[in-house]
LOLOMI-520800 format. One record per atom (N, C-alpha, C, O): x, y, z; residue in one letter. Coordinates in steps of 0.05 Angstrom, whole numbers, plus 5000, padded with zeros to 4 digits. Layout:
# residues N
XYZa
...
This chain:
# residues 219
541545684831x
542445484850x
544945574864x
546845664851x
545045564895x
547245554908x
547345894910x
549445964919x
545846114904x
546846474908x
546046384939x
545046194952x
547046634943x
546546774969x
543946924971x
542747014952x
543146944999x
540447065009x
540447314992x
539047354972x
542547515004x
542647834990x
542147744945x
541147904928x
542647604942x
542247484913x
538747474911x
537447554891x
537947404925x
534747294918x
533447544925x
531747634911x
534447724953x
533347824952x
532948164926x
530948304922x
535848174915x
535748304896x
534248354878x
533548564868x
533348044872x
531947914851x
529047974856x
527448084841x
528747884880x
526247964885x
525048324882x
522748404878x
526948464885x
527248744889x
526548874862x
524749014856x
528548774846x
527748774818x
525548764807x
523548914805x
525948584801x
523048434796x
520348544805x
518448594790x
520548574831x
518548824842x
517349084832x
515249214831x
520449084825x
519649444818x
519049444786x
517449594775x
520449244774x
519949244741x
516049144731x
514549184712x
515949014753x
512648944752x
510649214761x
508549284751x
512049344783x
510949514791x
509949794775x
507749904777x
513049914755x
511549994734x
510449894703x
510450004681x
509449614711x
508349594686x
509249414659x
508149364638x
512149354672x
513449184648x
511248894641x
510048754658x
511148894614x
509548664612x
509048364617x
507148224621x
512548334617x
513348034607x
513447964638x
513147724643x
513748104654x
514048114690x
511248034694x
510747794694x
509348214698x
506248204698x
506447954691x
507047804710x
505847784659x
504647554647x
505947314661x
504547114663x
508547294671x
510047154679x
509347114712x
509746894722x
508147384733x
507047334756x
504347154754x
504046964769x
502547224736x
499847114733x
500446904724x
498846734732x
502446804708x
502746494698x
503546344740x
502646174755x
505446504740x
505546334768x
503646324792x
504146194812x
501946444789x
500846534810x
498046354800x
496546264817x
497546304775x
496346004764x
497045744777x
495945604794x
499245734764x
500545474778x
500045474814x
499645264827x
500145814829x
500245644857x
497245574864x
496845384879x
495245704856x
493445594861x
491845274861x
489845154870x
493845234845x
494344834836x
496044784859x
495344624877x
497644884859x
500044734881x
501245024896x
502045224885x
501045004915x
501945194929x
505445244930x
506845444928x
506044864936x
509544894931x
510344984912x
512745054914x
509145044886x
511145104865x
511045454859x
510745544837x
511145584877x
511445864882x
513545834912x
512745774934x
516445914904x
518045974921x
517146184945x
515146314937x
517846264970x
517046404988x
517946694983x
516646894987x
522046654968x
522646964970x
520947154944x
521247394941x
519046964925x
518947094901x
515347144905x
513847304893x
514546854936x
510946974937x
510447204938x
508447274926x
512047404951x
509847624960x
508747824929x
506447884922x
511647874916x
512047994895x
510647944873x
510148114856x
510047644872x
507547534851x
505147584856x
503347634840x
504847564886x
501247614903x
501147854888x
499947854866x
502648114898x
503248374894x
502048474860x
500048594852x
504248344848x
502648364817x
499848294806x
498548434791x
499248104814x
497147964810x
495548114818x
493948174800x
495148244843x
493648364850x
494248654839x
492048754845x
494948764833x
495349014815x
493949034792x
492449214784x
494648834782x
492548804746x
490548584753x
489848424736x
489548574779x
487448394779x
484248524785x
483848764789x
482748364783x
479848344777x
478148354800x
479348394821x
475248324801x
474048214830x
474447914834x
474947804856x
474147764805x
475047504811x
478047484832x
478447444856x
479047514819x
482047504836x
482547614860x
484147534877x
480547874862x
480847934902x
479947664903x
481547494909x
477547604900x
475547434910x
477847164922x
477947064944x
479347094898x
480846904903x
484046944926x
485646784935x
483747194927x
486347194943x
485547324980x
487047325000x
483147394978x
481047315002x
480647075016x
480847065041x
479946895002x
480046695008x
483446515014x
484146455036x
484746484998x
487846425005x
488346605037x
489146505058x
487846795035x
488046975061x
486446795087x
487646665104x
484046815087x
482346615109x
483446365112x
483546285136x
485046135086x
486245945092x
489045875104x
489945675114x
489846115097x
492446185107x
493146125137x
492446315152x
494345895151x
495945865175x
497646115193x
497446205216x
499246165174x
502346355183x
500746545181x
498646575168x
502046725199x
501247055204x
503447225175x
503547455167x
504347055170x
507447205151x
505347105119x
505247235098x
504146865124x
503046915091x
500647015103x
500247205087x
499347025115x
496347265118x
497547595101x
496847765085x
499847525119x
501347815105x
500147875086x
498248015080x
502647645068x
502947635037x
500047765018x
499547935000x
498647575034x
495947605015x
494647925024x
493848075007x
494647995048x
493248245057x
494648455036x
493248615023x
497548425034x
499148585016x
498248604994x
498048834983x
497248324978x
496248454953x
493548464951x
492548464929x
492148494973x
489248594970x
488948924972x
486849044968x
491849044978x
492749274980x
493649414951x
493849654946x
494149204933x
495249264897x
493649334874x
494249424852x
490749244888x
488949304866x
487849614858x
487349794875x
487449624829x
486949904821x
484350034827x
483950264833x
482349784824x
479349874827x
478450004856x
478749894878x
477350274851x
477150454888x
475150254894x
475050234918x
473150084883x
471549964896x
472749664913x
471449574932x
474449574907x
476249394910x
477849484929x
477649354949x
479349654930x
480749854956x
478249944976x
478649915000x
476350014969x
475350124987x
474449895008x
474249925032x
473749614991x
472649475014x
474649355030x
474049285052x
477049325021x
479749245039x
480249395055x
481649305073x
479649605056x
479949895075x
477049745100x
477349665123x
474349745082x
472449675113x
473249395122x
473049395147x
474049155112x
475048945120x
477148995141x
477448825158x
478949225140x
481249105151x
480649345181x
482449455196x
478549365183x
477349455212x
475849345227x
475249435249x
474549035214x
472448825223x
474448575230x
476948585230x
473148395235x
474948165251x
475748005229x
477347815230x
474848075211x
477047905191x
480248035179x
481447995158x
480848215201x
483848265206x
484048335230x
482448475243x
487348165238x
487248345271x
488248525268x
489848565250x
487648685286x
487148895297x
489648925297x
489849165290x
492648825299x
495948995300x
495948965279x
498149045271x
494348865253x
494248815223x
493049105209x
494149215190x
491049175219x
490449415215x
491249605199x
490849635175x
493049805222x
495049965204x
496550005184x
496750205170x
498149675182x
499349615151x
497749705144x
497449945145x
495149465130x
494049475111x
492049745103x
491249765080x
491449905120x
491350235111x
493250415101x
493250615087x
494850255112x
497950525106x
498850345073x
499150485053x
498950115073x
499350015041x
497650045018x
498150054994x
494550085037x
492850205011x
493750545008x
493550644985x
494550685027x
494850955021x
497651035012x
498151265006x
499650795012x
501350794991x
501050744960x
502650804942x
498950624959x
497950614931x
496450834911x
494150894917x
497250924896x
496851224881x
493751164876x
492051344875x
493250994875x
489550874867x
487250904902x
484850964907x
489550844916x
488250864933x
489051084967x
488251064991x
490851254952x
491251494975x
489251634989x
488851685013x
487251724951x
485151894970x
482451754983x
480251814992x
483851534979x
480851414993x
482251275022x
480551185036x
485051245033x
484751195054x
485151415073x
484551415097x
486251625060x
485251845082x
482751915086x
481951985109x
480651885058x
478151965068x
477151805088x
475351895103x
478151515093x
476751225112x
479151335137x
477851315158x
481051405142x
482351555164x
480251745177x
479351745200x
479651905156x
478052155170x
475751985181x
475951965205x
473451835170x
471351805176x
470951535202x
468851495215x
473551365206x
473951275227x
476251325248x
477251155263x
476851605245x
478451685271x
477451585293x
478951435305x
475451625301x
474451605335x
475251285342x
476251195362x
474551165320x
475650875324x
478250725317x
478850485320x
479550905309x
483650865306x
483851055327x
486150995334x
483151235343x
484451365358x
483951225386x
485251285406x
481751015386x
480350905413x
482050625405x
482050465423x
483350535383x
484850295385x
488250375394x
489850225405x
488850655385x
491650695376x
492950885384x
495450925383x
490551085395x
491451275410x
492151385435x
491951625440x
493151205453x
494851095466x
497951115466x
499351105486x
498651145447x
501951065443x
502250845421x
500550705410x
503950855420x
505450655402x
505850735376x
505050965373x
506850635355x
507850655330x
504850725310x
504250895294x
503650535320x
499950605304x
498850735292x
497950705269x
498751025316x
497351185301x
499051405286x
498051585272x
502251365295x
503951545290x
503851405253x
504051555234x
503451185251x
503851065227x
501551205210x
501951275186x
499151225223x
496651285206x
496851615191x
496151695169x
498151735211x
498352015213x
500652025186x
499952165166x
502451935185x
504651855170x
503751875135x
504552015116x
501351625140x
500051645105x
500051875090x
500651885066x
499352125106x
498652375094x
500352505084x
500152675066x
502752425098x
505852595072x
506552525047x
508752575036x
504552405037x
505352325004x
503252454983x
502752404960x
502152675005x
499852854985x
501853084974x
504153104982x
500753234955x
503953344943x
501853664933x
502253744910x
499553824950x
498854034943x
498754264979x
498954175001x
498454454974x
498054604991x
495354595011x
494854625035x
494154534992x
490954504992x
489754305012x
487754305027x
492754055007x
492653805025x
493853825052x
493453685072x
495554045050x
496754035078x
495354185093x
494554115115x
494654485080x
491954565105x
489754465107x
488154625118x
488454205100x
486654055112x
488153785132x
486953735153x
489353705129x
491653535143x
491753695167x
490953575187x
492653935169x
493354145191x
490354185209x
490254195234x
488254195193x
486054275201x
484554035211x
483054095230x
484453855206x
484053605214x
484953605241x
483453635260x
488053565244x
488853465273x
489053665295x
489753625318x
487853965279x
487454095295x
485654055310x
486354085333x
482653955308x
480153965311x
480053605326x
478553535343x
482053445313x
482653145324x
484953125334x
486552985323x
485653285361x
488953295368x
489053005371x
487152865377x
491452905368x
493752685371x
495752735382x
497852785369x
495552715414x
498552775429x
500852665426x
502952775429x
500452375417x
502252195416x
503952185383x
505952085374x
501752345375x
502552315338x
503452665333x
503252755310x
504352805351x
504353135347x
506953105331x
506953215309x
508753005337x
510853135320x
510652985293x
511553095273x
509452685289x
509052555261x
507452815249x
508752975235x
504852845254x
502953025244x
504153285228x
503353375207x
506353385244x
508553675234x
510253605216x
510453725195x
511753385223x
513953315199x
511453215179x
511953305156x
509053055179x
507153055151x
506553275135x
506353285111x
506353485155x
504953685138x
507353835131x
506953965110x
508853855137x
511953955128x
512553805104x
512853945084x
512953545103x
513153365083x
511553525049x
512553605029x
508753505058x
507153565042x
507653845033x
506653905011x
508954015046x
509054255038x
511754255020x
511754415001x
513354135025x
516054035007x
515353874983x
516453914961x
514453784984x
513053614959x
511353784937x
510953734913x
510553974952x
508554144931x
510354344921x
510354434898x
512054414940x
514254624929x
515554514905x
515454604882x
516854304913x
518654114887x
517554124860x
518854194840x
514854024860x
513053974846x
512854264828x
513654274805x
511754454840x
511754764834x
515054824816x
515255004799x
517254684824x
519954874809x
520054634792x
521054674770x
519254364797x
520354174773x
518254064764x
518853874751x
515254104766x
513553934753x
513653934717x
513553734701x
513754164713x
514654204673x
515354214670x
515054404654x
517954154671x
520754014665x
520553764663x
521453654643x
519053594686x
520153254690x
517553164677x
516952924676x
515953344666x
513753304645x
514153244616x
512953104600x
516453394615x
516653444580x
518653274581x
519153154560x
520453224607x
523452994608x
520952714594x
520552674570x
520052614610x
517852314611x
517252424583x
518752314568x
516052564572x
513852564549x
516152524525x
515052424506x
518952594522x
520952554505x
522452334515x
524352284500x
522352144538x
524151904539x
522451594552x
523351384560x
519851694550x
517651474560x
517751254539x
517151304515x
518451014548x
518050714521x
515350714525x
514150644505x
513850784547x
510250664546x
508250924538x
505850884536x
């Protein structure tokens, strides 16, 4: 009662990330609320919805897409469409990612909605290699929505710097060779540059920060 904005949002931040890897009592405590909002929608605060959708949908089921699909179609505000698109983006199952990936190219997302919700599934370690593979196989049609200009496709192009092998960057390279992107040329270089730094890192510290986790991991 009575904190400040920067206070909640802390909280929320927290809380985020402690659910995010896995803490239990976070998890049981989102799904308890995220019970309750389906009874009442008021009794789930706004700064703490997204972060509960988020969880829920992480350790959730097909029941629970199912259910947060629907919250999504009933949804008024473009800001809770968000919410819910976000955690249709959290789930582990590739079959569950994958269909949020063909959904969010059909009219049941718009079209400036899009991008997020590809670039949030390909932030998800469950679902990286499957939204580059749905990148690759609907270029012609992100490049005929996005390729143009704007932030879009530079964003799409973007996904691909969180691959962390060599292997990934000369197909990345080889890709936009064969699918130039004028507008995305220098995202496309700093990606594959990205990726090539990441594999290096990986290469001088991967067994080390192996045997660090395997001697200081509580899970």
């Amino acid at each position: 009662k009575g904190e400040g904005h920067l206070g909640a949002l802390l909280r929320s931040t927290v809380l985020a990330q402690l659910g995010s890897y896995g803490d239990t009592e976070i998890v049981q405590r989102a799904q308890t609320q995220f019970a309750s909002f389906l009874k009442d929608h008021a009794s789930l605060r706004p700064d703490i919805r997204g972060l509960v959708l988020g969880l829920v949908g992480q350790e959730g089921n097909r029941s629970t897409y199912d259910q947060i699909w629907e919250l999504e179609k009933q949804a008024t505000l473009h800001e809770e469409k968000m919410r819910f698109l976000g955690a249709l983006t959290r789930f582990k199952d590739p079959e569950l990612l994958e269909e949020t990936l063909v959904r969010s190219l059909s009219n049941e997302v718009r079209s400036q909605d899009t991008v997020a919700v590809v670039g949030a599934v390909a932030a998800n370690r469950y679902g990286r290699d499957l939204a580059w593979d749905f990148i690759k196989q609907n270029w012609t049609e992100f490049d005929r929505r996005y390729g143009r200009g704007g932030f879009g496709i530079m964003r799409l192009v973007s996904t691909t710097g969180s691959f962390t092998t060599l292997e990934r960057a000369e197909e990345v390279e080889k890709f936009f060779s064969s699918h130039p992107a004028p507008s995305a040329q220098r995202t496309i270089q700093q990606a594959i540059e990205r990726i090539r730094i990441n594999a290096r890192w990986l290469e001088k510290n991967g067994s080390d920060l192996a045997i660090w986790f395997a001697n200081n991991s509580r899970f």
